[in-house]
N, C-alpha and C positions, 0 to 999 in steps of 0.2 A: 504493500500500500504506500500510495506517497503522501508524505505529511504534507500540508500545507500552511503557510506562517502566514503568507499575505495572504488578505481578506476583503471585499470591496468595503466592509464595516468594522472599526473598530469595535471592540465588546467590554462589557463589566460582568462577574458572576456575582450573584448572590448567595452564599453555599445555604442559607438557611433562612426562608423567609414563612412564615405562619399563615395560615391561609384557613380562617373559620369556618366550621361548618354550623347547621343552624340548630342544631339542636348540644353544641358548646363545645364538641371535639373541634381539634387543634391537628390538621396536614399539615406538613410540614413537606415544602417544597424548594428544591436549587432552581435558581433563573440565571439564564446568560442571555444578553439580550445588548444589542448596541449603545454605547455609551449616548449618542445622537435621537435615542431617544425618549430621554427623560423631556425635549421638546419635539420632537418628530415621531409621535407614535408610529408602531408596527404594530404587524399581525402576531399571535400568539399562537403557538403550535404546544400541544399535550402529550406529551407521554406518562402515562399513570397505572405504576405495575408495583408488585409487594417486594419488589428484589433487592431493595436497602439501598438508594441511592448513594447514601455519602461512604460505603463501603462495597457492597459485593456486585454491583453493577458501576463504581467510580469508574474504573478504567475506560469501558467501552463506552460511557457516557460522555468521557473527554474528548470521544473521537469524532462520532457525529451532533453532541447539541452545542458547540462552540463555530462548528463549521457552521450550521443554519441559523447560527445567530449572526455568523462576520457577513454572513447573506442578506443581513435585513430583516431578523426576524427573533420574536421575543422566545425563548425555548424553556419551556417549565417541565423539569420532572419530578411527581409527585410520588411519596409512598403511599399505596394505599393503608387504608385506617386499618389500624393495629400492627405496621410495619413498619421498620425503618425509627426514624421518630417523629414519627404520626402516632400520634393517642388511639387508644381504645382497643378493640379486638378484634381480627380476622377470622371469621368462624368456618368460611368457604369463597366457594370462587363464584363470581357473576350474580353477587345478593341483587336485589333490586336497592339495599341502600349503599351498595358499593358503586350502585351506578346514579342514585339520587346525589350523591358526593360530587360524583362526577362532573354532574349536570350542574352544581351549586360552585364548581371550581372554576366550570368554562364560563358562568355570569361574571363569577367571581374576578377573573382575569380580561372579562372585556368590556369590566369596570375601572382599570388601572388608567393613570393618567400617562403610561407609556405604551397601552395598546389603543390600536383601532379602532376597538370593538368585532375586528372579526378576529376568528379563532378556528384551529385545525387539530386533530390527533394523530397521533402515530404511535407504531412500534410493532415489535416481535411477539407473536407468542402472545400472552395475558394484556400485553398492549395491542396490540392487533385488534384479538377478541373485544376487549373492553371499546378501541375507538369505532368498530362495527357497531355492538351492540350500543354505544350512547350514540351513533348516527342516528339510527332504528329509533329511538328517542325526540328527534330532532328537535335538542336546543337551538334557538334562535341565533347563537351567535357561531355555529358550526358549521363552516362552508367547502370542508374536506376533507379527507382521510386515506392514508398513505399508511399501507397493512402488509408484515409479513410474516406468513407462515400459522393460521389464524383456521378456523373454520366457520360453519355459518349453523353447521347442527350438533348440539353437543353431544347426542345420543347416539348420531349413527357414526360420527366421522370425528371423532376426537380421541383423546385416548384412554378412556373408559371402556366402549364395548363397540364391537365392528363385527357387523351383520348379525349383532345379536347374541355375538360370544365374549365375553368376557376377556381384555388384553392384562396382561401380567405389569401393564404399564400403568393400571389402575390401583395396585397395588403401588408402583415403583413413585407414582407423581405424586400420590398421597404421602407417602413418605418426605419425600420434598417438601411439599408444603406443613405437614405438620411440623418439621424442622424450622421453615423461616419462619411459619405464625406464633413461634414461641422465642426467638430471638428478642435480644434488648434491646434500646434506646444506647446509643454513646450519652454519657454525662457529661460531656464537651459539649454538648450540642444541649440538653435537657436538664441538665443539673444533678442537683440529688432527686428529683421524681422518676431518677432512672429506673430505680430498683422498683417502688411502687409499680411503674409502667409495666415493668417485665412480670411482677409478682399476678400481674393482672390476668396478662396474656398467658400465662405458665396454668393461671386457675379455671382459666374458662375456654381452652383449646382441647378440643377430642382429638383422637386421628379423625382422619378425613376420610379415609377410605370405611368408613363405617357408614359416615351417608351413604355414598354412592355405592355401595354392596346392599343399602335398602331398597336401592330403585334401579332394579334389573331389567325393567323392561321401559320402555318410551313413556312416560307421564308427566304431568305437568311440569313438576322439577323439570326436567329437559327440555320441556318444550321452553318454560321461560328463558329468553337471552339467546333461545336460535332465532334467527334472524331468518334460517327455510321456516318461518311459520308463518312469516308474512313480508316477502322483500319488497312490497311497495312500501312500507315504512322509510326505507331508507331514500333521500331524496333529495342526497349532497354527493358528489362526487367522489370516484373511488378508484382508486391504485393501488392492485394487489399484486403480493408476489406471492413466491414459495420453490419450493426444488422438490427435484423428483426424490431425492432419497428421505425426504421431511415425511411424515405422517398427515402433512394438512393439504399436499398439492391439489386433491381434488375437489378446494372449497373453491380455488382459484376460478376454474369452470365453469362452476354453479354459478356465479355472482354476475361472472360474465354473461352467460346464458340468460338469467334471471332478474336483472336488476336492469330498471328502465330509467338510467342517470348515466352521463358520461362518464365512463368506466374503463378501464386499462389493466392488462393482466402481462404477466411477467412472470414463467418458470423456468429454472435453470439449473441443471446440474446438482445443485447443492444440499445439506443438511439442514439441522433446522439452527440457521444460520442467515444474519443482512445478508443481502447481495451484493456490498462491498465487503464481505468479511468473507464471502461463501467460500465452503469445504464441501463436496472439492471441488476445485476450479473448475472454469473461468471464474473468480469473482470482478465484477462490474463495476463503474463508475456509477457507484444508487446513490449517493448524495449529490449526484448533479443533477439527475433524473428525478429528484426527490425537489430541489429546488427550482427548478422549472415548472415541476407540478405547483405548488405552492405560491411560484411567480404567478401562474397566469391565476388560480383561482382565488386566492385570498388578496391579491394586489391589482389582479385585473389586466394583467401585461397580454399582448399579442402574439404568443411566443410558439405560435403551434403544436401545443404539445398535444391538441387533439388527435393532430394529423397522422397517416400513417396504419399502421393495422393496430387491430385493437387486440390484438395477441402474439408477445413473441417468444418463442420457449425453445429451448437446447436439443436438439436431434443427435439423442444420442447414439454414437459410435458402438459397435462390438469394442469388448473388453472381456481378457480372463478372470476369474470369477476372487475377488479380493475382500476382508473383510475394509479396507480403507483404500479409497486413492485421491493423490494429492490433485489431479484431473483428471478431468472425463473428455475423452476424444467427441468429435462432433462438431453442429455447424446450427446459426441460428435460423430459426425458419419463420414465418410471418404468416397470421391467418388476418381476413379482412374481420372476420367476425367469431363469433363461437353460440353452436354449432358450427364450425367451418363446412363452408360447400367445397372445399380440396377434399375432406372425408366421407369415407363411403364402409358400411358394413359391409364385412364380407363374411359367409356361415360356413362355416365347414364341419359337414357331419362326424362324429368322433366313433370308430369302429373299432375293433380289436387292437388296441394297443398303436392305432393308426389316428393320425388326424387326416381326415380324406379332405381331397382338395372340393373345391364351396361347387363346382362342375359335377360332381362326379354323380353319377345319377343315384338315384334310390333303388333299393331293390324293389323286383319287379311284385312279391308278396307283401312289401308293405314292413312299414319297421316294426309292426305289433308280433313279430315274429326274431326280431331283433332277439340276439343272445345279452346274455346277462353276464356281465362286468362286478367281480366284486373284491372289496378290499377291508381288512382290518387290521390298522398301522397301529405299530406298537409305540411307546411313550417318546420312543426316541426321535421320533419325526418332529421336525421343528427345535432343535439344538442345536443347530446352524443357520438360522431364522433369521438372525441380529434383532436390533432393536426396532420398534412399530415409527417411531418417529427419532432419523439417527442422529448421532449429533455430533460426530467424526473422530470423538473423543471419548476414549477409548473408542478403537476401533470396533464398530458393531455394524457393519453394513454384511449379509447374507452371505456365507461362502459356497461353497461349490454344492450343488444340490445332488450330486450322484449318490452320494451315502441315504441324506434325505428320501431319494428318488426308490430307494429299494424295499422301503415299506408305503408306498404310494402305487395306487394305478398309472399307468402312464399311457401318453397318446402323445406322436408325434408323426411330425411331417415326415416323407422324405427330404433328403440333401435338395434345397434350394437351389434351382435353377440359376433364378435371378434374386437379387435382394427384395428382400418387403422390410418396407417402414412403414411406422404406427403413430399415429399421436392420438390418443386417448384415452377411453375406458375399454377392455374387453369385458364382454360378460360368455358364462358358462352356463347354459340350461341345460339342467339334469331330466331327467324320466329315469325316477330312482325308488327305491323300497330300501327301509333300516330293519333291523331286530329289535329294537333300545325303542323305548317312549320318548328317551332324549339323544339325541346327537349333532354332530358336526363336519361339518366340510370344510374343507382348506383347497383352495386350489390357485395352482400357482405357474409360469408360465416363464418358458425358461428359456435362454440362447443358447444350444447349445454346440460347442466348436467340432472341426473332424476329429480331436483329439481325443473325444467325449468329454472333457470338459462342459461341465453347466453354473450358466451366471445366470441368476434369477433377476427376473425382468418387472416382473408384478405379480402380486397375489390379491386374494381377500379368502373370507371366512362369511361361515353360514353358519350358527344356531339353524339347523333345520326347525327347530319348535317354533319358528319365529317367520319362517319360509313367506308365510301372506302379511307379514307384516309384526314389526318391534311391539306393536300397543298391546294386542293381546294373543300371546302365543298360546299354543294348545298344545298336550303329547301326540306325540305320532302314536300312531297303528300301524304297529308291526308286520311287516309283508305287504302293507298297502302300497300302490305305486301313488305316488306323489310328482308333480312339475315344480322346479325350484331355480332360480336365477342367481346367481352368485357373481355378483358386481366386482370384477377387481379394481386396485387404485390406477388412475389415469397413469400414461408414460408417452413419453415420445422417444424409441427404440427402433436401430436396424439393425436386419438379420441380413450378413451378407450373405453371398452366393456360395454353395460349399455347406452351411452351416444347418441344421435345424430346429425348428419351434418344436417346444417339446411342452405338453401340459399334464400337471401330475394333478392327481385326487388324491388328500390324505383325510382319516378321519381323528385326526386328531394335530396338534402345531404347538404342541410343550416345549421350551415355557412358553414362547409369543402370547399362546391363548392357553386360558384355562381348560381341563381337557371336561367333558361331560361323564354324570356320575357313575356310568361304565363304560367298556368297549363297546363299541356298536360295530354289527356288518354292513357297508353299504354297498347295497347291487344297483348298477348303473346299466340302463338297456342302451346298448347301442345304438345307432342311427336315429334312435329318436333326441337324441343327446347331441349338443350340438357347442362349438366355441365358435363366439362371433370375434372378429381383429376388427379394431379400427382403422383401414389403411390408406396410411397418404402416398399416392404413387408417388416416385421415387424423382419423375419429370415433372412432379406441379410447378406450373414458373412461379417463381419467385425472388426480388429481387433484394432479396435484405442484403446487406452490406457485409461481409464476414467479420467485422469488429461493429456493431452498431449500435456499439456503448464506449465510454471514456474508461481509462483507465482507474481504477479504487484509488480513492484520496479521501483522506479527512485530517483533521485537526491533529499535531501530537497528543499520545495519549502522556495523564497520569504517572509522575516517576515512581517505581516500587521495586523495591530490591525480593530476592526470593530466598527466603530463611532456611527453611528445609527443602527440600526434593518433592517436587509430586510424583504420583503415581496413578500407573493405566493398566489395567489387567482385566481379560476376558480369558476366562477359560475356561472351559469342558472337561470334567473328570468322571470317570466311570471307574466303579471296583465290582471284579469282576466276581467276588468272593462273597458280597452283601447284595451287588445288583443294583447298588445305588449307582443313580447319576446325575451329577449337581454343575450348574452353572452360576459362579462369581464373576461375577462383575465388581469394578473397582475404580472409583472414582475421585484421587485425593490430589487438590490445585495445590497440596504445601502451604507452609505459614509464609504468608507475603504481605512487605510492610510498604499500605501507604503514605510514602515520606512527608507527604503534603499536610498530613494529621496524625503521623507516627503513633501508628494505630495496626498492631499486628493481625491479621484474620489467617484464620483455618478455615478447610472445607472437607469433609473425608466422606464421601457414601458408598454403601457398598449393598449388594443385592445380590443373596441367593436364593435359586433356584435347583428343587431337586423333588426327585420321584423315588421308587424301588419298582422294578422291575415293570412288568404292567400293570400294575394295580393303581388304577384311575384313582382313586381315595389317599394315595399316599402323598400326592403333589403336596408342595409346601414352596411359599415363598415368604422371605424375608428383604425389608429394606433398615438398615443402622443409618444413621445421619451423626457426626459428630460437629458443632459450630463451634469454632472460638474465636475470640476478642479479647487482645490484651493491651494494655498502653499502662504502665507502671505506673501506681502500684495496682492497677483495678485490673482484674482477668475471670472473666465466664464464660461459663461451657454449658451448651446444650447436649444433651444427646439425647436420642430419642428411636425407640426399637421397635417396628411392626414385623408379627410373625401370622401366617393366614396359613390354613390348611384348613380341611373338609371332611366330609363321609357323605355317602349318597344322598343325604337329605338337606344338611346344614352347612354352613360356613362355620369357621372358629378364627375370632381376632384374640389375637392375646399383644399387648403393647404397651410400653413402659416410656416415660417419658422425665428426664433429671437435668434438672439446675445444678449448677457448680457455680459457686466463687470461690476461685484459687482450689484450695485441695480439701474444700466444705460443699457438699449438696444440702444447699437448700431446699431445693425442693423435689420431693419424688411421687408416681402417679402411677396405675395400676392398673389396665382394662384388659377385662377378660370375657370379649361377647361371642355371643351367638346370632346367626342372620340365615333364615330359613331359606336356601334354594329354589329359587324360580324356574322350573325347566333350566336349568343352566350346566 
């Protein structure tokens, strides 16, 4: 990335400025804003997420809110209430008074006598989410938003539950959050009401993953703050992004598709990461693209940044099958609209272990005579899965699916003639019968090389109990044949010539997903079974430019020296003696001291996962979180343990949650629940 020192704007920061809410809580928000306009107001841009500005987001906030301020523009980042040193308690994600705050912050800021009165949001992740859902809102003084990596339904496409199966990452974010929602105030900043603040938050924080294990299937909880419940709310303009290897690229789509305001979409390559930051490359020049957007709608500039297609996203390259890379081979491609008219379904019937090509005729008895396909994948399927949403660190993008592939159905092309490229969703319609009341589908869709090499390309997952729909699922009947569609996540992927598509069925993807309360058989009839490609020929003209973005720049970042060593570990162990097989994960940034406020922080999370043999009952996951802050003589530690395991009928949490100052826990906490099973 190139730093940038000159600016067309000088700037001031605020590191700590107070921001009332109406019922007497106290945000606490940093502003960097041009010194030019304590007389020349600007517009105000939001970013408002729980990630602790003045510490565990400092850095990456030095890089882009000082650049969109030297731009002319007032840039506020808020913790939300209960984080950071923002009073009160954070009890979950997307309250409705997490978002009345919101709404009371953006008045609040286009009442200052250095803003405009107009006002914008942004960010990643929980900022994304948050400036969608308070669009959906539309406060009066809200005239855009600029989103990465964000979705639009939190039920179907987040990372809780996908198509109605339960992700291991619903476990793993809850852990996250219970960790930041019980974090202190610094007493630099708040005083001695530090401790009070903390004692506050330590007493009225549950885990998180207790809500969201009580609402297993689609209900109000989820519908409020999707934004697919109703996108003519939204009614201000929108710049979205996201990467293919993120867990949220196919909200990008949707919005496109669905939202009737000038709009702009932007996928590429990366994790869930900016797109001037993006892993893996290309990462882009997005704070220029960022300020251009912002130029024309909140200032009113001529700057065309309508112009052009309204979607540009990374076509990507063949690649051998890696759990990380530092690029992704490829070329940008440009649709005028979404649905793109360059895209065309193509069906190819699925027959013995064959993906027939989308020509090739039907027999001439008719597929109700079709043979039956059947499979039941042992626990181990899905152990090379990676993460639902990656984030390049520690390395967790999918490795080679052939081990994967050997307890799975499979169906593949022949050796490709000529290349097929895809930008899309593919979807999978089954004509299938289970044995189980409850069970699941995985399917997933793979490039694979002549060497037999396979890189997985996309997947998704089926809750068959949930087959007609997340609101109310029913058990299956056994031996019943059923019709079922299994959505995978969008891609834009070539297969070259030489290579083959290859599509597995598993009935089970531990850990990714939680497995269902037993083995199930599923029989798949042939030819009436069918995988659609979304395929962009390979000749659609188009003329995007083959760089047609700026090179990544932003502001130097925050100095901080690194105390201890971090640490990255994924690994896979099996003993062959007990039959256990466990997945750790390992996520430690090291104690790193911001010089700015000589304020040491730690970050250590770790996540296991682990079965015995196939016995669907014995899964167990766990996430540790350990926090620390130290600035002499004051030093406190969070740590905080969720463990979840099951039996056919029930859920079991058990979770522990302790305060430390120095080498005294003050305070310590105990849950031990139970959560009855929904078809799950």
């Amino acid at each position: 990335m190139r730093h940038v020192t000159q600016l067309p704007y000088a700037t001031k920061e605020e590191e700590h400025v107070v921001i009332p809410m109406s019922d007497g809580v106290r945000l606490s928000a940093r502003v960097w804003r041009p010194t030019s306009s304590d007389h020349e107001p600007v517009p105000a841009v939001l970013e408002y997420v729980p990630y602790r500005k003045r510490d565990l987001t400092a850095v990456r906030d030095s890089v882009h809110h000082p650049y969109l301020a030297g731009h002319g523009y007032a840039c506020v980042r808020v913790d939300i209430r209960g984080t950071g040193e923002s009073e009160g308690v954070l009890e979950d994600e997307y309250l409705e008074l997490e978002q009345r705050d919101a709404e009371e912050v953006l008045a609040w800021l286009a009442d200052r006598p250095w803003c405009d009165g107009s006002t914008g949001m942004m960010g990643i992740s929980w900022g994304a989410f948050a400036a969608l859902q308070v669009a959906a809102r539309q406060p009066p003084s809200l005239k855009a938003v600029v989103i990465a990596s964000f979705t639009d339904d939190r039920h179907a496409d987040d990372m809780h539950y996908m198509g109605g199966a339960m992700l291991s990452d619903n476990l793993a974010e809850a852990g996250t959050m219970f960790a930041y929602a019980t974090c202190p105030p610094d007493p630099a900043v708040v005083g001695e009401r530090w401790r009070d603040m903390w004692l506050e938050r330590l007493e009225n924080t549950d885990p998180w993953v207790l809500r969201w294990l009580r609402h297993q299937r689609r209900d109000d909880y989820w519908r409020h703050a999707s934004v697919a419940e109703d996108y003519t709310a939204v009614r201000c303009p929108v710049l979205a992004s996201s990467g293919w290897a993120d867990g949220y690229s196919n909200a990008v789509t949707r919005l496109l598709a669905h939202l009737d305001v000038p709009r702009k979409g932007l996928i590429g390559p990366w994790s869930h990461k900016f797109p001037h930051l993006g892993e893996p490359g290309p990462a882009i020049g997005y704070l220029q693209e960022v300020v251009r957007w912002w130029d024309h709608w909140l200032r009113g500039v001529d700057n065309g940044v309508m112009d052009g297609p309204m979607l540009r996203t990374w076509m990507q390259d063949s690649v051998e099958p890696s759990t990380a890379y530092e690029e992704r081979p490829g070329r940008w491609v440009s649709e005028p609209s979404w649905p793109s008219p360059n895209v065309e379904p193509v069906t190819h019937p699925l027959l013995r272990h064959r993906i027939a090509p989308a020509d090739e005729p039907a027999p001439a008895d008719g597929a109700e005579n079709g043979a039956e396909l059947t499979v039941l994948s042992p626990l181990s399927v899905g152990q090379f899965a990676g993460k639902w949403a990656s984030y390049n660190a520690p390395p967790d993008l999918p490795y080679d699916q052939r081990e994967e592939d050997g307890g799975s159905l499979v169906f593949e092309t022949e050796p490709l003639t000529e290349g097929v490229e895809i930008l899309g969703s593919p979807t999978v319609d089954l004509d299938l019968s289970v044995d189980e009341p409850v069970a699941m589908v995985a399917a997933r869709i793979s490039d694979v090389r002549p060497d037999g090499a396979a890189t997985r390309v996309t997947y998704g997952l089926l809750n068959l109990t949930r087959h007609a729909g997340t609101e109310h699922p029913e058990p299956l009947e056994p031996g019943r044949r059923y019709r079922a569609t299994v959505h995978l996540n969008g891609v834009a992927q070539i297969f070259p010539p030489g290579h083959r598509i290859r599509l597995s069925l598993s009935t089970s993807y531990w850990p990714l997903a939680w497995p269902p309360p037993k083995p199930a058989r599923l029989r798949v009839r042939e030819h009436s079974s069918t995988l659609t490609l979304p395929v962009r020929p390979a000749d659609t003209p188009d003329d995007t430019p083959a760089e047609p973005f700026g090179l990544p720049e932003g502001t130097p970042p925050l100095a901080t020296t690194l105390l201890t060593p971090r640490e990255e570990r994924w690994e896979v162990k099996r003993d062959l003696v007990g039959y256990r097989a466990e997945l750790e994960i390992v996520k430690d940034r090291g104690t790193v001291r911001l010089e700015e406020i000589g304020l040491d922080t730690g970050l250590r999370a770790e996540e296991r996962y682990g079965a015995v043999a196939d016995d669907f009952t014995s899964v167990s996951g766990e996430s540790t979180w350990t926090m620390t802050f130290r600035r002499e003589p004051w030093e406190v530690r969070v740590v905080t343990h969720t463990r979840l395991t099951c039996d056919e009928h029930d859920f079991f949490v058990d979770a522990t949650l302790d305060g430390w100052e120095g080498d005294r826990r003050v305070f310590s906490r105990t849950w031990n629940e139970t959560v009855p099973r929904d078809l799950l």
